[in-house]
C-alpha atoms as one frame of an Amber mdcrd trajectory, in Angstrom:
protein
  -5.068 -16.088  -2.427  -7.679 -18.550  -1.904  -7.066 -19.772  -5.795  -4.161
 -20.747  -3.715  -4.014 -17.929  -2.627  -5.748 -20.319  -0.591  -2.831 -20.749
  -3.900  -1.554 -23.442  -2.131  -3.661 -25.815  -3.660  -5.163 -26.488  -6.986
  -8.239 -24.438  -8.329 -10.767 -24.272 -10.267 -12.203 -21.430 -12.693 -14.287
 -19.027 -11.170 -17.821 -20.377 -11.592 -21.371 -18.684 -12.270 -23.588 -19.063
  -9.105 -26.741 -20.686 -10.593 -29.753 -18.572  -9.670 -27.948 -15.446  -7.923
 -27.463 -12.190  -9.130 -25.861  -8.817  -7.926 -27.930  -6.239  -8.824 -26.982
  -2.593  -8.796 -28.785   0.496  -8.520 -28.541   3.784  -9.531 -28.230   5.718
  -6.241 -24.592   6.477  -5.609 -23.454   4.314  -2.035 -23.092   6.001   1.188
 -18.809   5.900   0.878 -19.382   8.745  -1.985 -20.644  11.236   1.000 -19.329
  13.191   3.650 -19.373  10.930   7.033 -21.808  13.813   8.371 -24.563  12.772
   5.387 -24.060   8.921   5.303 -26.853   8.476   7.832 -29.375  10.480   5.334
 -27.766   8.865   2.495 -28.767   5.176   3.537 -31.858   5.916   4.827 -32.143
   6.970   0.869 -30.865   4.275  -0.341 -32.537   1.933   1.564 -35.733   3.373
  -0.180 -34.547   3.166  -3.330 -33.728  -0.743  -2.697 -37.248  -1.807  -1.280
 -38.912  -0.246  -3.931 -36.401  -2.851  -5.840 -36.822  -5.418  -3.728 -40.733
  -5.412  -4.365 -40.209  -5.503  -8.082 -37.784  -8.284  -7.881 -40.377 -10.421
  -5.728 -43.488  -9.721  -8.584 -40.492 -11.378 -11.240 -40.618 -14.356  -8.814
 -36.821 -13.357  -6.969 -36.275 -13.233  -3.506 -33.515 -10.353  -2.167 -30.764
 -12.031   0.160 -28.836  -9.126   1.213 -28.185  -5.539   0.318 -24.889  -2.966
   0.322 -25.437   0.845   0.756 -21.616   0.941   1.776 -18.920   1.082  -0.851
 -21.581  -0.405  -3.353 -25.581   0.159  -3.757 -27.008  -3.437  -4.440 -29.263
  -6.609  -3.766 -28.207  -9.985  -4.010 -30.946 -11.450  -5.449 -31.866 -15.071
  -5.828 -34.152 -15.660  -9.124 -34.523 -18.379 -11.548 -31.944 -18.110 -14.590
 -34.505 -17.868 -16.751 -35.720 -14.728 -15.709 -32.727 -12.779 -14.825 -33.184
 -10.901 -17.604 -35.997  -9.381 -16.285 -34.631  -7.581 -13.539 -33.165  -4.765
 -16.175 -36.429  -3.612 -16.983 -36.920  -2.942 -12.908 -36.593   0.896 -12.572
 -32.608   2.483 -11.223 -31.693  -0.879 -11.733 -27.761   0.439 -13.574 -25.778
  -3.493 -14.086 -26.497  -7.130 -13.556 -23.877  -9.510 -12.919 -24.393 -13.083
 -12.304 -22.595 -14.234  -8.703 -19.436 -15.930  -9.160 -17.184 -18.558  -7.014
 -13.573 -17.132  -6.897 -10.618 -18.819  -4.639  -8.796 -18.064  -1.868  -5.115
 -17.653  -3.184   8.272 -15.027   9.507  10.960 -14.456  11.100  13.060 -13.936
   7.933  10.018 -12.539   6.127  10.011  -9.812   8.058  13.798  -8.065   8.218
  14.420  -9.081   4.669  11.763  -5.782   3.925  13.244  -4.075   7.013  10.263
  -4.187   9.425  12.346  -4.612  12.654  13.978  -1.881  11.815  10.932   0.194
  11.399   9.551  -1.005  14.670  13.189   0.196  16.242  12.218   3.667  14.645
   9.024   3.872  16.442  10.531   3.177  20.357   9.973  -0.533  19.774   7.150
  -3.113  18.880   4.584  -1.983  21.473   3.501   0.702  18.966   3.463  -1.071
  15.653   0.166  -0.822  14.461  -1.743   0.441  17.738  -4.659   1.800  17.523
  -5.280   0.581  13.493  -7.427  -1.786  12.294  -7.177  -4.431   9.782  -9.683
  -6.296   8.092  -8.779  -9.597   7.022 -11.371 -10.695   4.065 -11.003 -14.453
   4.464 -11.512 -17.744   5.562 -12.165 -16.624   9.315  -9.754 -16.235  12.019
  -8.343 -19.000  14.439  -9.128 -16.470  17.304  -7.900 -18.063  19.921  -4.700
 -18.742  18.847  -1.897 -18.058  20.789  -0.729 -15.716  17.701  -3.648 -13.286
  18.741  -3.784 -13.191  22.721  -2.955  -9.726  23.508  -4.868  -8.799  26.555
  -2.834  -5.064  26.853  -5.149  -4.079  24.072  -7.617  -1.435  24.876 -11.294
  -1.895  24.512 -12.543   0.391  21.884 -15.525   2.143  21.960 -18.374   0.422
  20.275 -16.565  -2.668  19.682 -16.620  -5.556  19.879 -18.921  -6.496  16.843
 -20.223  -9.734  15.582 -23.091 -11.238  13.430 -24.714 -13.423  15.496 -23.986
 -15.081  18.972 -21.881 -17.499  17.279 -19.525 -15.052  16.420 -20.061 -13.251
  19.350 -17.980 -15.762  21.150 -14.870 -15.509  18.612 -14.165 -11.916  19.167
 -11.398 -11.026  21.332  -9.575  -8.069  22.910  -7.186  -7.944  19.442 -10.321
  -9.812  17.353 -12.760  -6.784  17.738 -14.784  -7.789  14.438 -16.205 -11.277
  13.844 -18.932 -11.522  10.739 -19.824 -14.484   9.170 -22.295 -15.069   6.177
 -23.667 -18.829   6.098 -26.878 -17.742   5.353 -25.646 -15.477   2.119 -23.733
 -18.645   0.976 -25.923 -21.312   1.164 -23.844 -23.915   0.316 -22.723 -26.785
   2.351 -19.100 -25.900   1.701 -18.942 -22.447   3.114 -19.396 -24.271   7.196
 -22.332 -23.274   9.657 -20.250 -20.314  11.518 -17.265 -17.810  11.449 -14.860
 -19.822  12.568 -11.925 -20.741  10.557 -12.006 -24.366   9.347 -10.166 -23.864
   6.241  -6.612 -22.005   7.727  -6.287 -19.453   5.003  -7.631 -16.263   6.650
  -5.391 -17.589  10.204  -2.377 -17.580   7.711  -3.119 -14.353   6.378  -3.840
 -12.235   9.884  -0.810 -13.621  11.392   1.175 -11.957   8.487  -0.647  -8.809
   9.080  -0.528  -8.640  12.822   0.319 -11.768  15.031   1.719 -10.869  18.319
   5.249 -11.045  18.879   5.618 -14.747  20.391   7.687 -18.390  20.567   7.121
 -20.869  17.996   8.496 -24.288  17.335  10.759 -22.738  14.875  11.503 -19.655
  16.995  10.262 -15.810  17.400   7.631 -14.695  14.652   5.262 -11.866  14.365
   3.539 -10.090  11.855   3.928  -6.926  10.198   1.699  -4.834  13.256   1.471
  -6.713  16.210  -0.759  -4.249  18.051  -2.888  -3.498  15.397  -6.717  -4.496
  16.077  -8.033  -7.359  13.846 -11.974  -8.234  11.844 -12.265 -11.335  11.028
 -14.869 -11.379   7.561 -15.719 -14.808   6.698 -15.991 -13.728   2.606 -14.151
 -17.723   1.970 -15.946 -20.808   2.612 -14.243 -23.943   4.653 -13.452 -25.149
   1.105 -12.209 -21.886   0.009 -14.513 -20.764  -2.535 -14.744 -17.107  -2.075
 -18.683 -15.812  -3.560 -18.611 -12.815  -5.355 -21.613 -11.482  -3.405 -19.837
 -12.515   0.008 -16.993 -10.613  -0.705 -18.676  -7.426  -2.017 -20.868  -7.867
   1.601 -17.284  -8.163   2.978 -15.984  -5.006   1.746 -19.279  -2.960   2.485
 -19.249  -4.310   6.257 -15.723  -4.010   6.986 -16.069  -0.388   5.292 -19.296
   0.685   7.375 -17.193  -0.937  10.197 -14.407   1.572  10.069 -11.331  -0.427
   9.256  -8.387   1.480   8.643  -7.206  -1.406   6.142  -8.562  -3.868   4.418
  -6.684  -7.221   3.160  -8.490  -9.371   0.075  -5.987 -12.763  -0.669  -8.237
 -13.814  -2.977  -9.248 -13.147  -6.643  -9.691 -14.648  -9.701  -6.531 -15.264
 -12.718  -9.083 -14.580 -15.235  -9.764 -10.373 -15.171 -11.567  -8.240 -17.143
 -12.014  -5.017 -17.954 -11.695  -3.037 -14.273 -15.011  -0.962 -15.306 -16.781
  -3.969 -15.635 -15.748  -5.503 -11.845 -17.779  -5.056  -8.839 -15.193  -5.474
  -6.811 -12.965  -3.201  -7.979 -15.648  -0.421  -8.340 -16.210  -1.024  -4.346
 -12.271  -1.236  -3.672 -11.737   1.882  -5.842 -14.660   3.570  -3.512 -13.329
   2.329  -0.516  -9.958   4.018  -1.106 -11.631   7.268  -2.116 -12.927   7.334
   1.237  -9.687   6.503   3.479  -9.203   3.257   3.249  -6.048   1.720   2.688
  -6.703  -1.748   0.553  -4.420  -4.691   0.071  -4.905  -7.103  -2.817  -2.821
 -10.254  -3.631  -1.819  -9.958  -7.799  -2.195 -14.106  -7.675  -0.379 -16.958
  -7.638  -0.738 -18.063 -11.623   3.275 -17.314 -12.774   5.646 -17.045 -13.927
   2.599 -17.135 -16.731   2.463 -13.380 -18.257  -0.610 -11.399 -18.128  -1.926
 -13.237 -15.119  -3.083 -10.499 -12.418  -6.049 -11.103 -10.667  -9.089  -9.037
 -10.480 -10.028  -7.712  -7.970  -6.103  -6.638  -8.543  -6.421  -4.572 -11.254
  -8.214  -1.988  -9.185  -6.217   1.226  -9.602  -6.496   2.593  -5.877  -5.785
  -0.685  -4.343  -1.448  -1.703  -3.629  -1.870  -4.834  -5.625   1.134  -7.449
  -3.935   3.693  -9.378  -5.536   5.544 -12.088  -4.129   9.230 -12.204  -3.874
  11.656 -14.556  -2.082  12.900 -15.101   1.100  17.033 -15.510   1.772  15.979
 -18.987   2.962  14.306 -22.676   2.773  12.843 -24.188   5.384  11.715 -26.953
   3.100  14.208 -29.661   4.825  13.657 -28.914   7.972  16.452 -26.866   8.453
  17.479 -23.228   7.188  18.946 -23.667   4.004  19.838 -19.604   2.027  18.293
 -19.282  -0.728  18.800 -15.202  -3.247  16.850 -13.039  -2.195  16.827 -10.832
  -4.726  14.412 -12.251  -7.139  10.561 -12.756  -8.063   8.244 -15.933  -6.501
   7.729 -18.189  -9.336   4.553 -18.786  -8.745   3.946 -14.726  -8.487   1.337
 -13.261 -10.944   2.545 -10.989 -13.619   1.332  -8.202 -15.847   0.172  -6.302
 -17.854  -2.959  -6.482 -17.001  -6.114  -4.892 -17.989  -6.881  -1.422 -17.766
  -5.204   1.950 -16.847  -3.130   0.761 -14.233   0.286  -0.628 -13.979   0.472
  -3.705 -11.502   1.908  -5.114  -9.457   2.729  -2.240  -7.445   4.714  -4.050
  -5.114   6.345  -7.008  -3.821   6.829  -8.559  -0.417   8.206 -12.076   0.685
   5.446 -14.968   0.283   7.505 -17.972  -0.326   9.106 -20.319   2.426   6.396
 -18.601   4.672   6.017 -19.767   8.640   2.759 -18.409   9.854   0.181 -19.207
  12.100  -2.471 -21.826  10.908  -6.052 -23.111  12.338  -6.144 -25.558  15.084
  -9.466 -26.540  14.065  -7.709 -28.927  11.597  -5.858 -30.240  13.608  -5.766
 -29.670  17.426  -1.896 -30.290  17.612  -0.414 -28.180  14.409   0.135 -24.377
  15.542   2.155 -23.426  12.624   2.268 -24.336   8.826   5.442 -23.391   6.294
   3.511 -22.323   2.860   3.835 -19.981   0.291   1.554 -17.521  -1.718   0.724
 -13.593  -2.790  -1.801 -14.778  -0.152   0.721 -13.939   2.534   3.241 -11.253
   1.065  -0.508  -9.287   0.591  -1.476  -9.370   4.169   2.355  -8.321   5.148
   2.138  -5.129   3.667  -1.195  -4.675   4.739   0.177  -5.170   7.989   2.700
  -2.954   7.113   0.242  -0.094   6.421  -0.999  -0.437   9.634   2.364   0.443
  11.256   2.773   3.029   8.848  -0.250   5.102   9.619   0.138   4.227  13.425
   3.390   5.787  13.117   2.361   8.634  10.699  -1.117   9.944  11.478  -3.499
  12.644   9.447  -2.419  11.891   5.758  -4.493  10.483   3.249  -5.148   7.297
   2.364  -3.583   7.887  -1.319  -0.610   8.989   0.887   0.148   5.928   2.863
   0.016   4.024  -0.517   2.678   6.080  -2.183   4.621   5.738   0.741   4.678
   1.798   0.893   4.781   1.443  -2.908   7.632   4.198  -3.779   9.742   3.631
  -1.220  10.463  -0.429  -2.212  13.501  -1.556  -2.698  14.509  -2.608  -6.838
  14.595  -6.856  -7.160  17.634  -6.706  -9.511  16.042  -5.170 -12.705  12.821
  -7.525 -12.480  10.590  -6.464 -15.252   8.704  -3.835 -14.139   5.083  -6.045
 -14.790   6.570  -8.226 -12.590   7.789  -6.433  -9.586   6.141  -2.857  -9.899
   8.025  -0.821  -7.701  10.046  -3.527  -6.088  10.148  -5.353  -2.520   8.180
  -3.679   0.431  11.317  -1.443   3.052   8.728  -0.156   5.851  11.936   1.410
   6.985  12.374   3.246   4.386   8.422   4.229   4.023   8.665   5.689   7.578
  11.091   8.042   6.388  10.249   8.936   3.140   9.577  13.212   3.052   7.486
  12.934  -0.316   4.115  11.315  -2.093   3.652  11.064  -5.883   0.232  10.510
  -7.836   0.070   8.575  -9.808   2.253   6.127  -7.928   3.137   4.945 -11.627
   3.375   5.337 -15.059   1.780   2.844 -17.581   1.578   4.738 -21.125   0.114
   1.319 -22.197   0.179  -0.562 -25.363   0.155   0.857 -28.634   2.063   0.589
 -32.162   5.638   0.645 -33.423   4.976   4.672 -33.072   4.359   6.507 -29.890
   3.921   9.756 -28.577   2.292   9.771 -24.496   2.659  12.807 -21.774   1.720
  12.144 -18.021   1.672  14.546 -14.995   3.142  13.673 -11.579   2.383  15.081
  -8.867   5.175  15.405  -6.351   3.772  16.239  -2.613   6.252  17.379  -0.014
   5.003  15.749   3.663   7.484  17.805   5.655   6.597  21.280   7.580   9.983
  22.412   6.175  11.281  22.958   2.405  12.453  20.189   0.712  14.934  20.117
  -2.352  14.508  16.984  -4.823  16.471  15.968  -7.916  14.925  13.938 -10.429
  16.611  11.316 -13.138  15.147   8.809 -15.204  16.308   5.137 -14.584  15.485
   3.468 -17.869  16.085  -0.299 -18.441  18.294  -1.836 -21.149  19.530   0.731
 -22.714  16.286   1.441 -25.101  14.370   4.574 -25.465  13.297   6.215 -22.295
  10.939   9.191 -21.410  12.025  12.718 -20.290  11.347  14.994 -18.111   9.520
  18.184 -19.573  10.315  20.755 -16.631  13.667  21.571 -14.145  15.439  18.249
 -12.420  15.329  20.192  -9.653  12.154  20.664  -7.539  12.380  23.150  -4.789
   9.531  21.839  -2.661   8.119  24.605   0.061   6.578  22.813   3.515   3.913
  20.884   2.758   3.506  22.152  -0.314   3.645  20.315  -4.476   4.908  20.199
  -7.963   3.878  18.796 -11.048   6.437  17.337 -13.364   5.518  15.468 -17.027
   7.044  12.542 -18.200   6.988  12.968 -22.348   7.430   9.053 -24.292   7.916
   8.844 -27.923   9.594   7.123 -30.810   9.398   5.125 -33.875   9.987   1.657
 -34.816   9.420   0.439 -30.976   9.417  -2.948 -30.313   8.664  -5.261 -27.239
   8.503  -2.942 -23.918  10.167   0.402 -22.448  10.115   0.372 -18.528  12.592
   1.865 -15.846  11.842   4.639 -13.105  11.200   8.369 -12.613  14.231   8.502
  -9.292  13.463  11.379  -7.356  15.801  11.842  -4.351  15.356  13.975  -1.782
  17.915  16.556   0.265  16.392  15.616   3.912  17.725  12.274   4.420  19.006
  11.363   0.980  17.044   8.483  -0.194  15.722   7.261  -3.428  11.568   7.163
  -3.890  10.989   5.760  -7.303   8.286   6.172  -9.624   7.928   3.308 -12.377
   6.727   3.596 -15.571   6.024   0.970 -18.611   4.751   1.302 -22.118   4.471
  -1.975 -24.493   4.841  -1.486 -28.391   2.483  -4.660 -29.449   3.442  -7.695
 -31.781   1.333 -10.271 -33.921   4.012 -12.800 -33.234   3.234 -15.361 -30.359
   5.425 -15.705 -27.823   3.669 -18.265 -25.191   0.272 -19.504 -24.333  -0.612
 -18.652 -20.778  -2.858 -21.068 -18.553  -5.335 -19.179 -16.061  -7.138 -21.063
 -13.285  -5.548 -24.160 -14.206  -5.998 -27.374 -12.299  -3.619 -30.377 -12.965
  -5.816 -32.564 -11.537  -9.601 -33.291 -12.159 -11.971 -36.403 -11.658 -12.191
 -39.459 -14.449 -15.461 -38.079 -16.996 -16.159 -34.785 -15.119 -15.526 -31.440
 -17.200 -12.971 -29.065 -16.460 -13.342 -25.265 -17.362 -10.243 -22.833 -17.726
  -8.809 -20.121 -19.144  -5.806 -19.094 -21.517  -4.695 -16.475 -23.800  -1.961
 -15.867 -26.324   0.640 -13.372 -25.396   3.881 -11.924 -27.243   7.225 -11.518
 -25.902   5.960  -8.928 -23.539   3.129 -10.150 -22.068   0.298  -8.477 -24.003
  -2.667 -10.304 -25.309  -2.675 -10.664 -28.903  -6.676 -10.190 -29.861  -6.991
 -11.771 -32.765  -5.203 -14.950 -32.289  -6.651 -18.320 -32.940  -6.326 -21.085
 -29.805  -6.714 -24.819 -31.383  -6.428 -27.749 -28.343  -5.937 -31.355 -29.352
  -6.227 -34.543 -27.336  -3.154 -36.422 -27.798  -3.438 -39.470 -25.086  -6.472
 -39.674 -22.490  -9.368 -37.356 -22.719 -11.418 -35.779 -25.133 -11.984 -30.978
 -25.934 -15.056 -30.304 -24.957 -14.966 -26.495 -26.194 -12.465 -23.707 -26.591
 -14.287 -20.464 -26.912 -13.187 -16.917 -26.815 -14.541 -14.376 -24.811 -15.516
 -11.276 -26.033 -15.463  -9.718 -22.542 -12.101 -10.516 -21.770  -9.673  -9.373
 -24.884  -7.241 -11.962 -25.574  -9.022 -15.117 -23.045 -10.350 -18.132 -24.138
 -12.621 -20.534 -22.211 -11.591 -24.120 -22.556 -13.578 -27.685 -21.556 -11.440
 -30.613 -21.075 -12.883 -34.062 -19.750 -10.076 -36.215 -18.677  -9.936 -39.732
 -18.492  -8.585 -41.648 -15.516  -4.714 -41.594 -15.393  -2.693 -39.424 -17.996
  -4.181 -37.151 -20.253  -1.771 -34.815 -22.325  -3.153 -32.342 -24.810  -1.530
 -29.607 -26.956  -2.602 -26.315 -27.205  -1.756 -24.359 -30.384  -1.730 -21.259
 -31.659   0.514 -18.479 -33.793   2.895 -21.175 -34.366   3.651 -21.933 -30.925
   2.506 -24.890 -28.528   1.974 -25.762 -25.189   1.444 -29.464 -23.984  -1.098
 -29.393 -20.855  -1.150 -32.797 -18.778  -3.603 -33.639 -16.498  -4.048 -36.235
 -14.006  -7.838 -37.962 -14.246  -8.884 -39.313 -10.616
């Protein structure tokens, strides 16, 4: 994810835009419509938003751009000092100040059984055709040898681009090329679309490079014949604007992408109803979109997901290892069966339970730009940055291969048909590691695609519906068990184990959790295998009994680096033994060596998070952060 995302590379907190504001309306966007009324529907909305736009010029603002997509809203640029003013503007519903976020395989591939898959379709040539992906990124290094594909068709109305610099980027696989210098403003965003940066090239090669020779060998991506959109949302220094991505999503939306792929986010997430992004995300999926969102690249830290991750209709991606190391030069095998380190974990805020998934992101050969360097091709890195865009690449070949269901569908495919990472807590693998293979097969759908009863006390007492879907024009018979981990309390099944499932037809089962005297957390799966080809979908679930004792400090948007006098801004929060923030804890930081604490201040927005100012001085700084009992010694580097 850019954070490194473009999180290869050290990061700083997401930062307030100075002057520029997203400003949402009341109308609801054109996504909330039938396709036959979004025509009417903008034209409404784009009355509702000059009648806005006139009110924000008499407050002395200036509108830069507008959605009517997946999000009604004006990016406005206005003085700080009267931001406040633009509540009092009539249908205006939210202001939110624009912030900076970061961007965060030839192994990669068979180790979540994508050859296979593509064996299962009558070979490569139909993996992905005819889908589109929208990468959300950096740009795309279109003329790399990773995207020539001149079989492609031409589609109707395509190619598209922003301008006639991007115009001349687009390509028979490239059939989308936007770029939004003149939203950014800022010198480190670049003049154009094209990719200076390498993050978005690394990403669409995971999702869909064309089967080809490398240095190292043959790689590919997930759908080599799906169509790519380049959406320049990351700037050359990969700072990712919360206003560019929301104009992002809302293009690549209106666009008609079948799938859309965000590496990017920030470690420091809020309350879901509360996010832009996820409202849009959430909106985009409602309409048939399949979305892809790295979780972040801030582990093994607990209770690090990033928004726009927690969005509950997105797959929110994991990383988990490859079976080797290229690091020396040479393959070196490495287990397979665990968690990235530097994966983000849960819980997280809100209703949903993420990750949902995993998919290999470490030890990662992809494509990279050549703009950097006219000689390098290729780059080994790691990230959730490039496990995301695999599965997104992966849904591609799925609905290829699958055509007519529903978005919601193709996500419960990918998500409960993953393979288990050797009893992994279930906040830090979700369902497990992505098996395309095993998604092409898979006769049934479930929704929810998880269970999170949440957090509560030492007593609990939750019920949750499932719906089961059978996909098959035949009957179906499945049997139902509950996988629980560790031997501790586990929910049950109020209903028959046994679901006789006509064609194309449902159940609903409940899953019933209670007890007493519950400590630390209760996860495992709802198993639910099925009599046409025998395999396992699994459901997971997860409920955390909360603690007042501290179990570690986590660091969010941390930087181990800064510059000699200049003032670094990051988050933390206090955690128990299973992750969850514990509200009322008090963070102290002390200089011990080097520089001086600034502030530490806790946000009331964000449960649990505190905001803390460090200036370093040049060479080693160490400071200890304290709280509950506990420590954690921080060093920093001052440049």
């Amino acid at each position: 994810m850019f954070r490194a995302l473009l999180l290869f590379s050290a990061t700083a907190i997401a930062q307030p835009v100075p002057g520029r504001y997203i400003v949402e309306l009341s109308g609801e966007p054109a996504v909330t419509v039938r396709t036959s009324e979004r025509q009417s529907r903008r034209a409404a909305i784009q009355t509702e938003q000059r009648a806005a736009a006139r009110a924000v010029t008499l407050r002395g603002g200036r509108v830069l751009t507008t959605m009517d997509t997946t999000l009604n809203a004006l990016v406005v640029l206005i003085p700080d000092s009267r931001a406040a003013e633009l509540r009092n503007i009539p249908g205006v519903t939210r202001i939110t100040q624009d912030r900076m976020y970061w961007a965060k395989l030839d192994r990669v591939l068979t180790l979540s059984n994508v050859p296979q898959a593509w064996e299962k379709l009558g070979g490569v040539s139909k993996a992905g055709l005819g889908v589109g992906v929208a990468i959300l990124d950096s740009g795309i290094d279109t003329g790399h040898p990773g995207f020539k594909d001149d079989s492609l068709i031409e589609l109707p109305g395509y190619p598209r681009a922003s301008g006639a610099g991007s115009e001349k980027l687009v390509t028979r696989k490239v059939i989308v090329v936007r770029s939004y210098e003149d939203l950014a403003k800022d010198e480190g965003y670049g003049t154009d679309a094209a990719d200076n940066n390498g993050h978005g090239t690394n990403a669409a090669c995971a999702s869909a490079c064309i089967v080809h020779e490398t240095n190292i060998g043959v790689i590919a991506g997930a759908a080599p014949k799906a169509y790519l959109g380049a959406y320049k949302v990351c700037g050359d220094n990969g700072s990712c604007a919360d206003s560019l991505t929301l104009k992002g999503i809302d293009d690549a939306v209106k666009d008609g992408f079948d799938v859309l792929n965000l590496s990017l986010g920030s470690d420091i997430a809020g309350d879901p109803a509360n996010d832009a992004q996820v409202r849009a995300l959430n909106l985009a999926a409602d309409a048939g979109h399949i979305v892809v969102v790295a979780a972040g690249n801030a582990g093994p830290d607990e209770n690090t997901i990033n928004s726009p991750g927690t969005a509950e209709k997105v797959i929110t991606v994991g990383s988990s290892s490859s079976d080797r190391s290229l690091e020396s030069g040479k393959p070196e095998p490495i287990d397979p069966a665990r968690l990235s380190g530097f994966s983000s974990r849960g819980p997280n805020p809100g209703n949903a339970l993420k990750p949902d998934m995993t998919a290999v992101g470490d030890n990662f050969f992809t494509a990279t730009t050549r703009r950097k360097d006219p000689e390098k091709f290729y780059t080994l890195t790691q990230g959730t940055s490039f496990a995301t865009p695999t599965v997104a690449g992966a849904a591609a070949t799925l609905k290829a291969a699958r055509p007519g269901l529903t978005s919601a569908t193709y996500r419960s495919l990918l998500i409960n048909s993953s393979s288990d990472i050797k009893q992994a807590p279930i906040r830090h693998q979700g369902a497990g590691r992505l098996d395309l293979s095993a998604a092409l097969d898979a006769p049934i759908a479930f929704a929810p695609t998880s269970v999170k009863f949440g957090t509560g006390g030492a007593a609990a007492t939750f019920s949750r519906e499932i719906t089961v879907s059978n996909l098959l024009k035949e009957p179906v018979t499945v049997d139902l068990s509950i996988r629980g981990y560790e031997g501790k309390t586990s929910p049950t099944l109020d209903g028959p184990a046994k679901l006789e499932l006509p064609a194309e037809g449902s159940a609903k089962v409940t899953l019933k959790f209670s007890g007493e005297g519950l400590a630390g957390e209760y996860q495992g799966y709802l198993v639910a295998k099925n009599s046409k080809n025998g395999l396992e979908s699994r459901v997971p679930y997860w409920y955390g009994a909360r603690s007042s004792v501290a179990k570690a400090i986590t660091l969010l948007e941390f930087q181990s680096e800064g510059e000699e006098g200049e003032t670094m801004t990051f988050g933390c929060r206090v955690v128990d033994a299973s992750g969850i923030e514990i509200v009322d804890a008090q963070l102290t930081v002390t200089s011990m060596s080097g520089g001086k604490v600034v502030g530490v201040e806790a946000q009331t927005d964000k449960p649990g998070v505190f905001l803390v100012e460090l200036t370093p001085a040049k060479g080693d700084n160490v400071f200890q952060f304290s709280a509950g009992g506990i420590t954690r010694t921080v060093e920093i580097t001052g440049n």
